[in-house]
N, C-alpha and C positions, 0 to 999 in steps of 0.2 A: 746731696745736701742734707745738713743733719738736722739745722735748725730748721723751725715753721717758715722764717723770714729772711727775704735779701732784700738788697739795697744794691740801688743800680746809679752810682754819680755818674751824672751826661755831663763833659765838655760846651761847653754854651759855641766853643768856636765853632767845632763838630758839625753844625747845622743844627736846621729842625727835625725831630724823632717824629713818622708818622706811624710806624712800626715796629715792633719786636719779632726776632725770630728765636725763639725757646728748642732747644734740644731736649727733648721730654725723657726721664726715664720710665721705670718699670712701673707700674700702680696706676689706682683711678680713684679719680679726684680732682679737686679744682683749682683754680687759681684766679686772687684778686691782682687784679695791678692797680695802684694805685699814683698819683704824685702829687711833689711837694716842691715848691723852691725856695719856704723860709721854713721850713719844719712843722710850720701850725696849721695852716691849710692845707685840705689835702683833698684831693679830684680823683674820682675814680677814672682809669684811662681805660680797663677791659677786665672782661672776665673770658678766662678758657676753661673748658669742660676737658677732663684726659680720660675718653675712654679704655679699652682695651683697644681699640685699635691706633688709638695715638699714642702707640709708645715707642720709644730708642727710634724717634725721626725727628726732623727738625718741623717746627711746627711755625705757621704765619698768622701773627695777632694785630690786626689792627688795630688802630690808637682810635678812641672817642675822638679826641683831640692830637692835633701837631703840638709839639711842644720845644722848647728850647733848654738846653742846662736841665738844674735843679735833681732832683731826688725821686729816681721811680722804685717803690715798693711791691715787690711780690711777694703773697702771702698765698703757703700752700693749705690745701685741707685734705684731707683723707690720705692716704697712703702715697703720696708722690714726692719725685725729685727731682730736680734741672739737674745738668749735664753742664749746660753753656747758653748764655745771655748777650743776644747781641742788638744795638739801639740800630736804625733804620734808615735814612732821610728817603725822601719821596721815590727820590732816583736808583734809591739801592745802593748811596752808599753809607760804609759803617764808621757810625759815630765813636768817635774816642769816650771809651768810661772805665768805671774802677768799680768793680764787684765787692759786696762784702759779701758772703766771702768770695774771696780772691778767686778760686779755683772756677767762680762761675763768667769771667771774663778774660781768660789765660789763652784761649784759642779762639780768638775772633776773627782771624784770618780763613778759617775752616767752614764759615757761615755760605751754604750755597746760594744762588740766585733764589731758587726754588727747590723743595725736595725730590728726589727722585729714585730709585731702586738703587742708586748708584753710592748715595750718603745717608739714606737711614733704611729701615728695616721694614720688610712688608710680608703679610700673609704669615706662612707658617715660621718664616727668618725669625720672626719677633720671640718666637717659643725658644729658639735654640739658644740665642742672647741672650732671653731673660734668662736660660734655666744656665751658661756658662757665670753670667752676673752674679746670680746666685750660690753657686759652688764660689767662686772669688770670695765673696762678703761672709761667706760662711753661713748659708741663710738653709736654715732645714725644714722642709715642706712639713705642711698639718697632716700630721697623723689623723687618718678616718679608719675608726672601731666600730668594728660590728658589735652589738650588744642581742644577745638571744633571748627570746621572751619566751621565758621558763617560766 
């Protein structure tokens, strides 16, 4: 995700959202979630912590609040990115929405019950991911210089 920000339209038929589940990627950092259902009030629903070990696995965020419809906002901070954003009801199932961007609601069919070694990454997995992720993106590690004290 390139922007700081998404936006998650819930379906009001959909049911009530009492959770999200976030495909987390590479980085550590945080995330507010917030919502709205006329644009001007706005309810914080959760905050997630992504440390290094919550990364490339689907992650389980409870709601402050159950909610219906309207406009939930995710704002990242420090170095992160979703993957995929999927709305929740009680029962576990997934609520119909429209991601902006798009890309963060295109595979919500792929949302597990719960995480497991099976659909996201664990232990040392997570290093080889990130370091293929990175080769893909074109991303080139910090050069660490030794300086001699002459």
């Amino acid at each position: 995700m390139e922007s700081r920000e998404a936006r998650i339209e819930l379906d009001p038929a959909g049911g009530a959202v009492s959770k999200l589940m976030l495909y987390t990627g590479v980085g550590i950092g945080s995330y507010t979630i917030d919502y709205t259902t006329d644009g001007s009030d706005s309810y914080q629903l959760a905050r997630f912590s992504q440390s290094h070990a919550k990364v490339l696995k689907w992650q389980s965020v409870d709601l402050n609040w159950i909610v219906t419809g309207g406009t939930v906002t995710i704002r990242g901070s420090g170095n992160v990115w979703l993957g995929e954003v999927v709305a929740l009801t009680e029962d576990g199932n997934i609520i119909p929405a429209r991601a902006y961007p798009a890309e963060l609601a295109d595979e919500q069919e792929l949302c597990p019950e719960q995480y497991t070694f099976l659909n996201s990454s664990y232990f040392d997995e997570i290093y080889h991911a990130r370091t293929a992720w990175e080769q893909l993106e074109g991303i080139q590690p910090y050069e660490i210089t030794h300086r001699s004290s002459a």
